[in-house]
Structure formats: C-alpha cells, structure tokens
C-alpha positions as CSV (number, residue, x, y, z in Angstrom):
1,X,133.0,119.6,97.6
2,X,136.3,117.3,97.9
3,X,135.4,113.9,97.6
4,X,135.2,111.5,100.6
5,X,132.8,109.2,102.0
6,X,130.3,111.6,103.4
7,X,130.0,113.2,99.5
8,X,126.3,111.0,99.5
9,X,125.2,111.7,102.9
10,X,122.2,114.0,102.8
11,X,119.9,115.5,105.2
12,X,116.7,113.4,105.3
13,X,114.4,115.5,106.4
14,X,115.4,118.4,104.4
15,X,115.1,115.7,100.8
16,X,111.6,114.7,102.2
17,X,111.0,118.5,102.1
18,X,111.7,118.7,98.9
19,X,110.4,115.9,97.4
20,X,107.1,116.7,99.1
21,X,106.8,120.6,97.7
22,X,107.8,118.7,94.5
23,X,104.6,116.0,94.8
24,X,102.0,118.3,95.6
25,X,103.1,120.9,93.1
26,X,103.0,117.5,90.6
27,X,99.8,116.8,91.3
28,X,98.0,119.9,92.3
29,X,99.5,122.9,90.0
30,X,100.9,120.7,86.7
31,X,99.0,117.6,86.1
32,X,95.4,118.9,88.3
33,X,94.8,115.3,89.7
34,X,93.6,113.8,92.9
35,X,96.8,112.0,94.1
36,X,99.2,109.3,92.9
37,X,99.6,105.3,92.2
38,X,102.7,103.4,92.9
39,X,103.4,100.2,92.1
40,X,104.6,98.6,95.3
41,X,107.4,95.8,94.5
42,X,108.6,95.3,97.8
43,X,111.5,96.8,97.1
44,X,113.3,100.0,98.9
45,X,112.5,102.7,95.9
46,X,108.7,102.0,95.8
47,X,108.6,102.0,99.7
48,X,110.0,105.2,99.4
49,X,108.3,107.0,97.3
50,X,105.0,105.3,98.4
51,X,106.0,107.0,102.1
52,X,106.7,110.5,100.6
53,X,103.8,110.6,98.9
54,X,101.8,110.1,102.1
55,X,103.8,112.9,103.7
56,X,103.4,115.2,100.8
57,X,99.4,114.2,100.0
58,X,98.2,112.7,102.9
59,X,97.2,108.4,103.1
60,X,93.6,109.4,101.3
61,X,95.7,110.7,98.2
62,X,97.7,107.6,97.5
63,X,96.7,104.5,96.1
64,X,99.3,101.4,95.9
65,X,99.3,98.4,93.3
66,X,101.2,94.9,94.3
67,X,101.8,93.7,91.3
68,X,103.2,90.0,90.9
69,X,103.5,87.4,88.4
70,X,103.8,83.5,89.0
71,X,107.2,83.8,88.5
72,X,107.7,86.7,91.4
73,X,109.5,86.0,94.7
74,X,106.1,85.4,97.1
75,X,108.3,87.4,99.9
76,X,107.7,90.7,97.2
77,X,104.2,91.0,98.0
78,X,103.8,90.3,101.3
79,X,106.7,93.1,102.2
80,X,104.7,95.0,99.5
81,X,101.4,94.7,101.4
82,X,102.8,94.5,104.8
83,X,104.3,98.7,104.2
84,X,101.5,99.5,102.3
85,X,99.4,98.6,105.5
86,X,101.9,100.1,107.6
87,X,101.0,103.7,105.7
88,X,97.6,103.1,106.0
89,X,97.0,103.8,102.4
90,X,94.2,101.7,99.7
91,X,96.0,99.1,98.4
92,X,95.3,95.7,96.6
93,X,96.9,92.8,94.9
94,X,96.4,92.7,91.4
95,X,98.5,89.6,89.2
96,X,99.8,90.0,85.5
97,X,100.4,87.0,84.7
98,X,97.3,86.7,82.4
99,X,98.5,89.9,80.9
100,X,101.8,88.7,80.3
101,X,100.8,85.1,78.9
102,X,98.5,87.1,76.5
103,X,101.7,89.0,74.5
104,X,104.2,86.5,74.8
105,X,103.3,83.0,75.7
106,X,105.1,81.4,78.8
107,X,105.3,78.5,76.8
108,X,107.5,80.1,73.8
109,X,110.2,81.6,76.7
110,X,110.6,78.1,77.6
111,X,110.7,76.6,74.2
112,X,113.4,79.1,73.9
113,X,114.9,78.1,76.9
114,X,115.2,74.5,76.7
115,X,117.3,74.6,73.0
116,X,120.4,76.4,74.9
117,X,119.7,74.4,78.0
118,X,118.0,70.8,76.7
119,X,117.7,69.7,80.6
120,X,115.7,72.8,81.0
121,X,112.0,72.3,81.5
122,X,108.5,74.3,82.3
123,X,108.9,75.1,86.2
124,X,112.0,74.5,87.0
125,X,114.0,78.0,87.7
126,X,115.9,79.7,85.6
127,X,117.8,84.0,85.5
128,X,120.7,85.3,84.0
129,X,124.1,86.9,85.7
130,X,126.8,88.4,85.1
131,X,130.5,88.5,86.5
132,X,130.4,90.5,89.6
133,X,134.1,90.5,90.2
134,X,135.0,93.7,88.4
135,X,136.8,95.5,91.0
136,X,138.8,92.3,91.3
137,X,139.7,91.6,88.1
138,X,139.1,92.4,83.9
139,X,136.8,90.6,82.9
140,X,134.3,90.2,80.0
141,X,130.9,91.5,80.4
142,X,129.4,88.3,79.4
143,X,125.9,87.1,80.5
144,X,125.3,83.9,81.7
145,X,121.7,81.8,81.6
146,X,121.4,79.7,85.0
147,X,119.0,76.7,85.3
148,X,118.2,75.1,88.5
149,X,117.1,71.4,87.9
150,X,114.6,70.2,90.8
151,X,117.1,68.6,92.5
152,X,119.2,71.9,93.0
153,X,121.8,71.5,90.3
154,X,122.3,74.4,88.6
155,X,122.8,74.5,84.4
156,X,125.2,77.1,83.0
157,X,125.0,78.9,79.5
158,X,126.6,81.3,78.1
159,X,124.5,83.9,76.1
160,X,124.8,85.3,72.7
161,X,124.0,88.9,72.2
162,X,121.0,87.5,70.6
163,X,120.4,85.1,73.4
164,X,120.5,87.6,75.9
165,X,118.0,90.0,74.1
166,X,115.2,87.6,73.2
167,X,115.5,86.5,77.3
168,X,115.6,89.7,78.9
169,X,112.8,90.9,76.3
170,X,110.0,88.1,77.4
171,X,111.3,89.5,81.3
172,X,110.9,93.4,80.1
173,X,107.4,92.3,79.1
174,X,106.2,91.3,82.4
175,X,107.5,95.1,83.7
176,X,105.9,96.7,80.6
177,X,102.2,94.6,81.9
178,X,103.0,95.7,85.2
179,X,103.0,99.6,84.0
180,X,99.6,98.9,82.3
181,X,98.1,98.0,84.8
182,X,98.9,101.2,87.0
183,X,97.8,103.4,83.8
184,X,94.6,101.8,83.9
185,X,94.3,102.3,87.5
186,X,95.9,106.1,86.9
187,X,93.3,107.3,84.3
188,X,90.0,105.2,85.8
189,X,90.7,107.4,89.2
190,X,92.2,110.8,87.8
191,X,96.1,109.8,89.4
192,X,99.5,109.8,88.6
193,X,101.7,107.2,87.9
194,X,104.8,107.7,90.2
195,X,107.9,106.4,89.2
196,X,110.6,104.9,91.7
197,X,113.7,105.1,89.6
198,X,116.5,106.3,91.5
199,X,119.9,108.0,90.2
200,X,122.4,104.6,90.1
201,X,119.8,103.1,87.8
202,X,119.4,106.0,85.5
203,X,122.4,106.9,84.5
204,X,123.5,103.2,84.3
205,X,120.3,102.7,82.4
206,X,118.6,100.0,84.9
207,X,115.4,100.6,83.9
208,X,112.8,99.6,81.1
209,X,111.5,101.5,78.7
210,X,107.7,102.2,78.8
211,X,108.4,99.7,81.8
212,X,109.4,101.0,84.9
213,X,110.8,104.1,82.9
214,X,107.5,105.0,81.5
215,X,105.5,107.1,84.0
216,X,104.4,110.6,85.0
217,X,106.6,111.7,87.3
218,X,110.5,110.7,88.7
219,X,110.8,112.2,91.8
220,X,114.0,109.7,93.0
221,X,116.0,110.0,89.7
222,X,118.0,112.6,91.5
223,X,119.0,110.7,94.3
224,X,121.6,107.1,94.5
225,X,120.9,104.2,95.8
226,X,122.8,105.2,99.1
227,X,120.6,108.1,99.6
228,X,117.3,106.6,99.0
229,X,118.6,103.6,102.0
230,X,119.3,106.6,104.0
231,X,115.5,108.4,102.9
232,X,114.2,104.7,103.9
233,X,115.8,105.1,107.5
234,X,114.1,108.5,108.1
235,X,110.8,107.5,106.7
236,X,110.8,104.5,109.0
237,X,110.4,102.2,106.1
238,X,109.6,98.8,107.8
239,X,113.1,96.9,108.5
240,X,112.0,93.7,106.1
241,X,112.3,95.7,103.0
242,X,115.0,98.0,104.3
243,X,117.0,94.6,104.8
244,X,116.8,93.1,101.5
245,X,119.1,92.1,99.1
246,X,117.9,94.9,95.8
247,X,116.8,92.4,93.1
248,X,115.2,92.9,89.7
249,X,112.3,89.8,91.0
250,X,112.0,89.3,86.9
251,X,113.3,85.5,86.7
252,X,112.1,82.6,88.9
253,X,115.5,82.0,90.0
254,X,116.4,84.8,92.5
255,X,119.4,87.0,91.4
256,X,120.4,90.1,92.8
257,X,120.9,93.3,91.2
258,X,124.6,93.4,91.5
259,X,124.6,89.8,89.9
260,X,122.4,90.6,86.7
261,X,123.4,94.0,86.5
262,X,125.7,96.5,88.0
263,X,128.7,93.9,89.2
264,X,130.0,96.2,91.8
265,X,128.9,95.9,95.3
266,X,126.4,98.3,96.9
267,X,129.0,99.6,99.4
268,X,131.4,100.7,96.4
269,X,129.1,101.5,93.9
270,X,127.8,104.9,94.3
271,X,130.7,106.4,95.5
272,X,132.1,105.0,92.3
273,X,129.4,106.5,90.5
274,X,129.5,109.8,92.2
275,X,132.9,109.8,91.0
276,X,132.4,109.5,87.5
277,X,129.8,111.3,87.0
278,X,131.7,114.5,89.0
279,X,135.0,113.5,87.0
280,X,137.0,112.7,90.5
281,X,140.2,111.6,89.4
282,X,140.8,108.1,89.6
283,X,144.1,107.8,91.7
284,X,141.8,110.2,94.2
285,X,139.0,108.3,94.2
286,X,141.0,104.9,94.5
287,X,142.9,106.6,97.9
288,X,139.5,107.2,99.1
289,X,137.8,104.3,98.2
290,X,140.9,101.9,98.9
291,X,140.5,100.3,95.9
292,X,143.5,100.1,92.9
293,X,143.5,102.5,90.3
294,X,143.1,99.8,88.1
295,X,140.0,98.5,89.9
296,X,138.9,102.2,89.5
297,X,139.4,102.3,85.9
298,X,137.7,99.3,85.2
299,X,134.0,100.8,87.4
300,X,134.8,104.0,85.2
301,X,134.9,102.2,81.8
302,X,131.8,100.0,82.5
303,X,130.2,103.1,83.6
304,X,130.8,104.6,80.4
305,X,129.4,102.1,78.3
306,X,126.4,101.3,79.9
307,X,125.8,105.2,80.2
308,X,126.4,105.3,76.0
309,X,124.6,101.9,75.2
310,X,121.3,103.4,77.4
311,X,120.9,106.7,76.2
312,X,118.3,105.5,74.2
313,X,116.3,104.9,77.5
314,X,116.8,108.6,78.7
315,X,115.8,110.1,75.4
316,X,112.8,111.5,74.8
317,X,111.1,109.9,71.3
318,X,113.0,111.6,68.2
319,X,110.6,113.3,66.1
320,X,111.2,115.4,62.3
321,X,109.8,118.8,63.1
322,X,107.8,120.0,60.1
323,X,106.9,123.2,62.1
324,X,109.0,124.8,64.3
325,X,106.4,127.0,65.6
326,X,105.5,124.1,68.1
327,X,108.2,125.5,70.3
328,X,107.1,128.7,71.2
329,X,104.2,128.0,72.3
C-alpha cells in the first residue's frame, strides 16, 4: 500500500470483529476463565478495550477497577466511572496509595526531590518533560524536573541520567501497585487481566514493565494511537475521555504524553511511526507529511533509539535452557 494519510484509517467495525473473536477465544478456549478485569484510567485505551470486552463477552463478563492515587488527576476517575457506568458493567474505586506508601515511602521521593529543587516541598506539584520541539529543531533529549510553588511559579531542573531514573522509578511503582491490585482482583474471581497497550506505545516502549506491560492478554498492541481514537468513535466511547489530552496521570503536576514522552504531536506521530516501522523513505514520507526531510530524520532517529533502549520491555525473561526438551512439548 503507497503511503498517504489514509495508510491508518481502518474499518471499525470490521477491528471490533476481530478483537471480539480474539477475547472470547482468550477467555473461553486458552485461559478457561469467566471474563476479564480492566483497569479503567480514564484514558482512551482502557475505554476501549473496556467497551470491546462488553461486545465480545457481554456487561456480566467484565469487571472494571478505577484505580487512583493521591497524586492522580481527580478528572481520571470520575471519566473512569462515568464510561464504566455508561457500559453498565461492575465497577468500583479502589486507591493505591497505601500500597504505594508501603514500598517506597512518599516521604523519600520528596526528600529526593527537594536536594535538586531546595524550594521544593511535600504537596506542592511537581513532573518531568521533555523537549517537544523535535520536528522543529535538533535538540537534546534531555529531561527536565518541573516544580510548581503554591503560588504558581514553576522550578526548572535539569535531570541526570540518574536523576531521571530514581524519579520515574518511585512513578513506575505506583503503576506496578496498580497491576497488583487487578491480579488480586483477576485470580480471587477466575478473570483476566486485559491490557490496554496500544502499538505507538510498544514499539516506542511507553509502557512499564510488570506495570501496565505485565498482564494476560494485549489485544490493542496491534493497533496506533490513531486507530484506537478512531475504535473510540465507533464504540461510542463517551466524548469527555475521547476529548482529552493522553497523559501518563503519574506526577501531581499534569503533563501530557507528548511532553514526558514521545515529543511529536499526535497529528504527526503515527504516520511518522507507520513510516518507520514500514521503511517509507524519508523524502516520501516528508512530501506526504509536509514536513522537512530533516524534521523526518530526526522522528526516525528518536524512533530508533527508544525502539533499541526498550527492547528490554518487549522481551520475554531470558532464561539458560538446561533441557531443551522443554520445547517440544
């Protein structure tokens, strides 16, 4: 197929088809459970998949989790609840912060906080970014730490590798409760853990691992971003969530997903993507897109190192096989 601006369009109802044979088969044939849990974020993948699963299972068969934190955007669960009550399906609220508090103390993230940021103290507001000019400009993939003061000035630093790690890793903790959480729900009630990752974050590795990446089943890996906004239309999704800015919702300081993470706008980005992944050339793609070659060959570069530096995440455990009879059984 030549490339263009249709190349992501896809045929709703013929993906909710499949994605429905794919549940029931899932649930019924491979795994022999009653239905599926999602963990509803308020967000457009969990929406989704929440809604399929209904389609494929019917409402009695799915069971949703809102799972926030103190630190969570309030509007999360009450878009979370508000679809989940739209699809008629069992759902309650269940919070982690207790969970998270009990591996990593709030109090040693903010200790950690306040000696790169000295004005920075418990409860005031805080994320990290990154440049999101890429297509405009080279520019180092530096992150930076943001602290919002309470009266709205906002405190810049600029992270270390280290830095960056031991920030994002107390933030990767409160996705890693939240996955508990829904296994304990999962194996009390004979379910599944359905995951919500769709194709943009997996191949640029926006995920967590034994987070958000650590579930039963991945039935949107296959499909962008794009598509999965276009899924959302079909499944009548309400309009709240289908409006909102994608965000991780893992820092008390809202920040977008383009902002910590993929620094290409939504409207470029999975075209850009598409063309990577399918090796488009990048004076075709740049015609297409409208962009500059060089603005092309910067996406394609930062796609290529994020998809190198989070294999790890895609990758099955490695194991030394003493006994290679394992694999033909």
């Amino acid at each position: 197929m030549a490339f263009n601006l249709d190349v992501l369009r896809i045929n709703p109802a013929a993906e909710l088809q499949r994605l429905s044979q794919f549940l029931v088969e899932q649930v019924k044939v491979v795994f022999r459970r009653k239905g599926v849990v999602v963990g509803l974020s308020g967000g457009i993948d969990s929406a989704c998949i929440a809604a399929v699963a209904v389609h494929a299972l019917g409402k009695e068969k799915v069971v949703g989790l809102v799972l926030p934190e103190k630190e969570s955007n309030p509007i999360s669960s009450e878009y979370a609840t508000k679809h989940a009550q739209a699809l008629g399906i069992e759902h309650r609220e269940v919070p982690v912060t207790a969970t998270v508090d009990s591996v990593v103390p709030y109090s040693a993230r903010d200790e950690f906080i306040q000696k790169l940021v000295p004005e920075y103290q418990p409860g005031h507001k805080y994320n990290i970014t990154l440049p999101t000019d890429l297509l405009e400009r080279e520019a180092l993939s530096f992150y930076c730490l943001q602290v919002q003061t309470p009266d709205g000035e906002i405190k810049r630093k600029r992270l270390s590798p280290d830095g960056f790690r031991a920030i994002t890793s107390f933030a990767n903790i409160k996705i890693r409760a939240r996955m508990l959480h829904l296994y304990a729900e999962a194996e009390r009630r004979n379910l599944l853990v359905a995951g919500t990752t769709n194709r943009t974050e997996f191949l640029l590795g926006d995920f967590c691992k034994y987070g958000d990446g650590g579930t039963d089943i991945e039935p949107l890996s296959y499909l962008y971003k794009n598509q999965i906004y276009q899924l959302a239309e079909h499944l009548k999704v309400i309009p709240e969530i289908i409006d909102r800015q994608p965000s991780p919702d893992t820092f008390s300081l809202p920040v977008s997903d383009q902002e910590f993470f993929f620094r290409i706008p939504f409207d470029k980005l999975d075209h850009l993507l598409y063309a990577w992944e399918h090796k488009v050339p990048e004076a075709e793609t740049a015609d297409v897109l409208g962009l500059t070659a060089e603005a092309v060959q910067r996406a394609f570069k930062d796609f290529a190192s994020k998809f190198r530096a989070t294999a790890h995440l895609r990758d099955v455990p490695h194991a030394l096989e003493l006994d290679e009879s394992l694999s033909q059984l």
